[in-house]
Backbone as ProteinMPNN parsed JSONL, in Angstrom:
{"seq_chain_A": "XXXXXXXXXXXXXXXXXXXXXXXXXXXXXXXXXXXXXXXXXXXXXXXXXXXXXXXXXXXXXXXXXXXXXXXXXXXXXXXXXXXXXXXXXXXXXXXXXXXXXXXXXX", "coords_chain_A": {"N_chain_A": [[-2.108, -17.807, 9.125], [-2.73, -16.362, 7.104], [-2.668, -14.075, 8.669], [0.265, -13.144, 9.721], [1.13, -12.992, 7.351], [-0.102, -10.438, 6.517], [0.657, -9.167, 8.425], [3.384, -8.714, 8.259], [3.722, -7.712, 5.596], [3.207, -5.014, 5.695], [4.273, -4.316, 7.483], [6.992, -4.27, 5.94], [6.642, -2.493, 3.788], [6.592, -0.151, 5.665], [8.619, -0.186, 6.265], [10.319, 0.081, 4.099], [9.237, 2.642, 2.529], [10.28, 4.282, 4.911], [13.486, 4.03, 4.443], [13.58, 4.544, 1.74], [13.053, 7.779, 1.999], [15.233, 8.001, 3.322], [17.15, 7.487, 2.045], [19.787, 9.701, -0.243], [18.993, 12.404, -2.045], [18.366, 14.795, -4.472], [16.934, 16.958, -3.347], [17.341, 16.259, -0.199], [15.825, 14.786, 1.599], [15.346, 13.005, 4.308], [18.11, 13.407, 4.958], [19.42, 14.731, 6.126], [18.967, 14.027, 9.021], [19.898, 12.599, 10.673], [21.871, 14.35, 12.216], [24.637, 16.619, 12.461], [26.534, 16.211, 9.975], [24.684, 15.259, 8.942], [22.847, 12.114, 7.947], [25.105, 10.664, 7.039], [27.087, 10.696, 8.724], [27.778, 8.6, 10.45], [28.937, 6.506, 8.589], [30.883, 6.26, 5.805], [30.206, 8.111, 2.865], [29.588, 6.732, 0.58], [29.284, 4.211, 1.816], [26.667, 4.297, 3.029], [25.374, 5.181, 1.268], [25.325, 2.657, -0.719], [24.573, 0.677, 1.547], [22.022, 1.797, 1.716], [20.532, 1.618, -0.917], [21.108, -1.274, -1.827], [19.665, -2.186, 0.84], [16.868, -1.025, 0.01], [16.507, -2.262, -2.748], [16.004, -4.623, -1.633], [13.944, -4.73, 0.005], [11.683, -3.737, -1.165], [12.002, -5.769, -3.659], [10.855, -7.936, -1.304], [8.368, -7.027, -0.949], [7.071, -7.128, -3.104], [6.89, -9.989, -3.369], [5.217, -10.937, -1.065], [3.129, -9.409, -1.567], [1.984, -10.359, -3.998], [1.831, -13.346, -2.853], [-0.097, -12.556, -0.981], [-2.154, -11.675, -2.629], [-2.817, -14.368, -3.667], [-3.48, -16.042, -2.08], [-5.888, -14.812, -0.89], [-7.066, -15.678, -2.884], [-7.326, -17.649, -3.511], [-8.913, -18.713, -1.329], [-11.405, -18.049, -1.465], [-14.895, -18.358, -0.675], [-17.081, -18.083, -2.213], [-19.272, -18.848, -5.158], [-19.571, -16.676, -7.073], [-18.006, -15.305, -9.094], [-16.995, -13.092, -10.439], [-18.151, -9.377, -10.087], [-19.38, -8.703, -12.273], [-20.707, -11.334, -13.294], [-23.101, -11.323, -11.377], [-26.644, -11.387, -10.201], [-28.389, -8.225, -10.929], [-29.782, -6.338, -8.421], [-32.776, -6.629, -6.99], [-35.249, -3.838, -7.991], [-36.657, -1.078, -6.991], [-40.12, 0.581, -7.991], [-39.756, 4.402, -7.689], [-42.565, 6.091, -6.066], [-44.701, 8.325, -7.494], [-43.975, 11.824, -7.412], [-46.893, 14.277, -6.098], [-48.058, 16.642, -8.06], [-47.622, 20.103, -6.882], [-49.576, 22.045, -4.825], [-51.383, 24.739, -5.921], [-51.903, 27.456, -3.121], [-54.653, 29.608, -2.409]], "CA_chain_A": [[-1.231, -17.612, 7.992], [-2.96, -14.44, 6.371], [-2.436, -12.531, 9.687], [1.513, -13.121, 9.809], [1.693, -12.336, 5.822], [-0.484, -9.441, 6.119], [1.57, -7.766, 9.057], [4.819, -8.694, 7.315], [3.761, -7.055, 4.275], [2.435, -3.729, 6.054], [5.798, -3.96, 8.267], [8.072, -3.994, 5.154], [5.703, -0.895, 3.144], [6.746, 0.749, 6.62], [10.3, 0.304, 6.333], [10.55, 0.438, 2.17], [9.619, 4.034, 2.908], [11.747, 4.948, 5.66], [14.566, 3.564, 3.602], [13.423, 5.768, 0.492], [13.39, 8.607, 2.644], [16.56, 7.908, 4.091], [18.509, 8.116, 0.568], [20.374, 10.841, -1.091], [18.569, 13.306, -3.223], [18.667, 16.448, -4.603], [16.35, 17.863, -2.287], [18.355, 16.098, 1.076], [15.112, 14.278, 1.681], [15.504, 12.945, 5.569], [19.735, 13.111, 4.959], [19.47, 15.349, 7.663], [18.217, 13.599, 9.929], [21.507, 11.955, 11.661], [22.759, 15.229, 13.166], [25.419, 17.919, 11.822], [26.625, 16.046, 8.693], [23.458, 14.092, 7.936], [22.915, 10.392, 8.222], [26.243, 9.324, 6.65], [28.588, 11.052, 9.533], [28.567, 7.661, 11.082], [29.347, 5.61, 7.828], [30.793, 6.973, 4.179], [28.977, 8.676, 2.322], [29.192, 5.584, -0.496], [29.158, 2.68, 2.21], [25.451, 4.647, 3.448], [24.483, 4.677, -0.134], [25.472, 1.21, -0.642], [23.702, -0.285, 1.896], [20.461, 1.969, 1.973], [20.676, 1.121, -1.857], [20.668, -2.889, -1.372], [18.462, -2.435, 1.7], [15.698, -0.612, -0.369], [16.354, -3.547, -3.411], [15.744, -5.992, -1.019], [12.761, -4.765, 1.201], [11.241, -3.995, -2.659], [11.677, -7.622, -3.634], [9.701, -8.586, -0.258], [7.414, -6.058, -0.761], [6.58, -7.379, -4.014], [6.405, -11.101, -3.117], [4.332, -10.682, -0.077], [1.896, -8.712, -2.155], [2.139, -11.948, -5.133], [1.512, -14.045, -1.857], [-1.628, -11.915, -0.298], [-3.234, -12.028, -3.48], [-2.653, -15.519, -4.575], [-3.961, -16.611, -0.738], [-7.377, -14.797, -0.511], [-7.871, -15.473, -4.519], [-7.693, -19.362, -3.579], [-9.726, -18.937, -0.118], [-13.054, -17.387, -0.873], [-16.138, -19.443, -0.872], [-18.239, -17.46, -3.1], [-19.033, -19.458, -6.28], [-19.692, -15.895, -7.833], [-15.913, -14.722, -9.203], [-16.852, -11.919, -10.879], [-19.06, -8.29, -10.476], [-20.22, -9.005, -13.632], [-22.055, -12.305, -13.069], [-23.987, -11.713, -10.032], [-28.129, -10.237, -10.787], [-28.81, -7.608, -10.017], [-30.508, -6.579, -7.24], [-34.33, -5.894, -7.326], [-34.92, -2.432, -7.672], [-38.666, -0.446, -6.783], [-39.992, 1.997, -8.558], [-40.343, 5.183, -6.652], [-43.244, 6.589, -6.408], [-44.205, 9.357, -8.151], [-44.393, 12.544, -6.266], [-48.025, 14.871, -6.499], [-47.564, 17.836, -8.299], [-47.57, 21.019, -6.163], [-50.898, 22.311, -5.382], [-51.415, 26.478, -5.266], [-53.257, 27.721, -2.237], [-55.738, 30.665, -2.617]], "C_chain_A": [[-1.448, -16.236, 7.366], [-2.981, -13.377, 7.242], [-0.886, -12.212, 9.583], [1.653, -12.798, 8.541], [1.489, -10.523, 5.933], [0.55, -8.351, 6.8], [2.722, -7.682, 8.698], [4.738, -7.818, 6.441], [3.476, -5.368, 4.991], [3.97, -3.106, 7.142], [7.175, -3.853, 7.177], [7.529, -2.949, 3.917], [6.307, -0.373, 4.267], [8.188, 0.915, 6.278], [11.027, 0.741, 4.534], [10.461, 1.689, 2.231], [10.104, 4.701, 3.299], [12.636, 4.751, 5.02], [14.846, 4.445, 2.08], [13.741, 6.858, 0.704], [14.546, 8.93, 2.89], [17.887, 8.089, 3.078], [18.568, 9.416, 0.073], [19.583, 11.304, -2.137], [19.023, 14.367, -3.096], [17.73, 17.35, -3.959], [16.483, 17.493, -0.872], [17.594, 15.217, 1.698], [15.392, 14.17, 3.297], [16.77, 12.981, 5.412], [20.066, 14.011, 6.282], [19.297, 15.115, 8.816], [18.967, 13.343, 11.256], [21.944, 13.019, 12.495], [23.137, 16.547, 12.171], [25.676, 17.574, 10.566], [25.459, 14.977, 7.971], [23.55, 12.634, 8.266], [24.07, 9.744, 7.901], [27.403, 9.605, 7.623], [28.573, 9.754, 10.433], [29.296, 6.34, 10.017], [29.876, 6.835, 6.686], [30.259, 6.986, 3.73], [28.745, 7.394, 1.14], [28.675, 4.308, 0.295], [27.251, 3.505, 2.825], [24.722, 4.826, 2.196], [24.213, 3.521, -0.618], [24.248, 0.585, -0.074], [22.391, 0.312, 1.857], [20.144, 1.314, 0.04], [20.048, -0.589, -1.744], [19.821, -2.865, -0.558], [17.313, -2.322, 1.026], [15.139, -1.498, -1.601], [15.605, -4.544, -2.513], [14.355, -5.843, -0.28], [11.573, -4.588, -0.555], [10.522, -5.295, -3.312], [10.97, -8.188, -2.555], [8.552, -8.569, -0.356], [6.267, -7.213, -1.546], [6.327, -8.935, -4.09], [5.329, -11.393, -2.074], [3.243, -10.252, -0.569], [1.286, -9.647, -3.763], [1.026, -12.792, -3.472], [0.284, -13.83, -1.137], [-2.895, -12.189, -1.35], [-3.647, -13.219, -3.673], [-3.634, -16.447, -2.87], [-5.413, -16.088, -0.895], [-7.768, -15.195, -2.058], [-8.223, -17.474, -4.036], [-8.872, -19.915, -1.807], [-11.36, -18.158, -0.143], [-13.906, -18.077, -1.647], [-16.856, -19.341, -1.643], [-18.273, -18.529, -4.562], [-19.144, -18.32, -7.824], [-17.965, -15.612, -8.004], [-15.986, -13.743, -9.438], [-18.682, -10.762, -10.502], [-20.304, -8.821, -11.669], [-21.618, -10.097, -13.358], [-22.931, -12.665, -12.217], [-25.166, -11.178, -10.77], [-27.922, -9.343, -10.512], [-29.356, -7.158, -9.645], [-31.833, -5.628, -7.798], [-34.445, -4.438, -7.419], [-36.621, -1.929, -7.951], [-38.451, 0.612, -7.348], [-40.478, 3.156, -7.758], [-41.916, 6.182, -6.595], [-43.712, 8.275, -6.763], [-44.831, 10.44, -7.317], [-45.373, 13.775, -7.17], [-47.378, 16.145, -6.822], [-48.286, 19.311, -6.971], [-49.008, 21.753, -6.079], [-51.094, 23.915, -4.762], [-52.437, 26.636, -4.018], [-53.505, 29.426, -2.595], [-55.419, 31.264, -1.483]], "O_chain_A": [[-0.656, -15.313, 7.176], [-3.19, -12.193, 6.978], [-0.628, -11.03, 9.358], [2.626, -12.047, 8.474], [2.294, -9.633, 5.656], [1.065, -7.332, 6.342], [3.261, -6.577, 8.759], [5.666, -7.013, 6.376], [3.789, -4.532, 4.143], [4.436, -1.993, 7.386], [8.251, -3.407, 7.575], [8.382, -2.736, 3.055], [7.094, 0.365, 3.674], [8.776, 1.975, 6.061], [11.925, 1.474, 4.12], [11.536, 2.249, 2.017], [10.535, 5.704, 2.731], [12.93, 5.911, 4.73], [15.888, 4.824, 1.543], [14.595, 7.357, -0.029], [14.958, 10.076, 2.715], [19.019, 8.555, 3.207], [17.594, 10.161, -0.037], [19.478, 10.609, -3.148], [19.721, 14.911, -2.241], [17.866, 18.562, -4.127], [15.857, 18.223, -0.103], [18.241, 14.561, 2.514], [15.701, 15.261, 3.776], [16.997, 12.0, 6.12], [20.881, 13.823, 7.185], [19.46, 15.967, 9.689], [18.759, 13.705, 12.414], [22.433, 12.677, 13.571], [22.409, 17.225, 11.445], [25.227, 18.358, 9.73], [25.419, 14.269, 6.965], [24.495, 12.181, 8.914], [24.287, 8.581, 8.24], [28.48, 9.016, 7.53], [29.455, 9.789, 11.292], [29.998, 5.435, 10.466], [29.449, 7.989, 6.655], [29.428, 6.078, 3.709], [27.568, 7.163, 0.865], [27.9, 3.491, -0.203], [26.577, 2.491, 3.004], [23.51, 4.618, 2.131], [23.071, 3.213, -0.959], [23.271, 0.129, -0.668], [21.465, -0.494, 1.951], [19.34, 0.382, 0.003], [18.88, -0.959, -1.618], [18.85, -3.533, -0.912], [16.52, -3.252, 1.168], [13.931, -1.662, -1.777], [14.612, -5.163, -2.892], [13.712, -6.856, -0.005], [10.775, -5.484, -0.832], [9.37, -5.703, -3.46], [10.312, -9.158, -2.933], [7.728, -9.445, -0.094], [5.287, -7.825, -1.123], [5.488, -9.243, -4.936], [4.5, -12.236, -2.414], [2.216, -10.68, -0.043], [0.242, -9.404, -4.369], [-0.182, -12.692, -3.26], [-0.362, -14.781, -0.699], [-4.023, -12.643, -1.161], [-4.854, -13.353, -3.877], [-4.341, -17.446, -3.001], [-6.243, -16.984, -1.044], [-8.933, -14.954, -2.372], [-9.183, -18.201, -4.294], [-9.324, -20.994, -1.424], [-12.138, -17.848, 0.76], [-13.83, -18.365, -2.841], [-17.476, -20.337, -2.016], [-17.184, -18.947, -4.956], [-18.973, -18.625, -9.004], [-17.042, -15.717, -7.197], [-15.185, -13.006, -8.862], [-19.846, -11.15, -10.604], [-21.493, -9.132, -11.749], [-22.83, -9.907, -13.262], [-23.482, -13.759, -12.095], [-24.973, -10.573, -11.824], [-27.076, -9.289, -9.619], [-30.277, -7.126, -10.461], [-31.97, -4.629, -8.503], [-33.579, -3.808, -6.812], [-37.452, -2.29, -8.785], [-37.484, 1.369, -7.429], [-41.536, 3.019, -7.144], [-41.989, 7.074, -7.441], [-43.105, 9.251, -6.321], [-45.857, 10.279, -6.656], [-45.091, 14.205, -8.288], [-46.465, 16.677, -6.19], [-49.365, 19.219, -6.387], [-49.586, 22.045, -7.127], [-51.004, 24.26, -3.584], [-53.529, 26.075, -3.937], [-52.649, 30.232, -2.959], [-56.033, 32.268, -1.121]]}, "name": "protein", "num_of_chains": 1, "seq": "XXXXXXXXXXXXXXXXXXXXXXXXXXXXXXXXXXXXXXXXXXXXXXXXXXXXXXXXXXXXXXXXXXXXXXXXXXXXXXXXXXXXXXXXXXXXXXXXXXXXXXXXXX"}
């Protein structure tokens, strides 16, 4: 179960970016990418906003449930009865010993 979430979630971060990339800015971002007129010479320039638009909503919303879902899975699967940093000891610690002061030679 937490292998198929995890690569889901790491496979829709992959494409949420490409998809970011892939939209219209004012600096052309990948719009170039497609060829001579950019990524939208096979669609209009609104129906390639459109859908990278909704696409990048939607992979977003995945993103962000998948990453609800990762947490909420290892928070209810680990054995430890410690929960927190805080309330563990901590750990023994030696004192070092102390080093001889420097001794002149003649």
């Amino acid at each position: 179960m937490s292998t198929v979430l995890l690569v889901s979630h790491l496979l829709i971060a992959i494409f949420l970016v490409a998809f970011i990339l892939l939209q219209r800015s004012s600096g052309g971002a990948l719009d170039g990418l497609g060829g001579g007129n950019g990524a939208s010479s096979f669609l209009t320039a609104r129906g390639t906003g459109n859908f990278l638009t909704k696409a990048t909503a939607i992979l977003a919303t995945l993103f962000f449930i998948t990453s609800m879902s990762l947490s909420l899975y290892y928070k209810a699967n680990t054995n430890s009865e410690v929960k927190s940093i805080l309330e563990q000891a901590p750990a023994e610690q030696s004192v070092p010993a102390v080093p001889s002061a420097p001794v002149a030679e003649k």
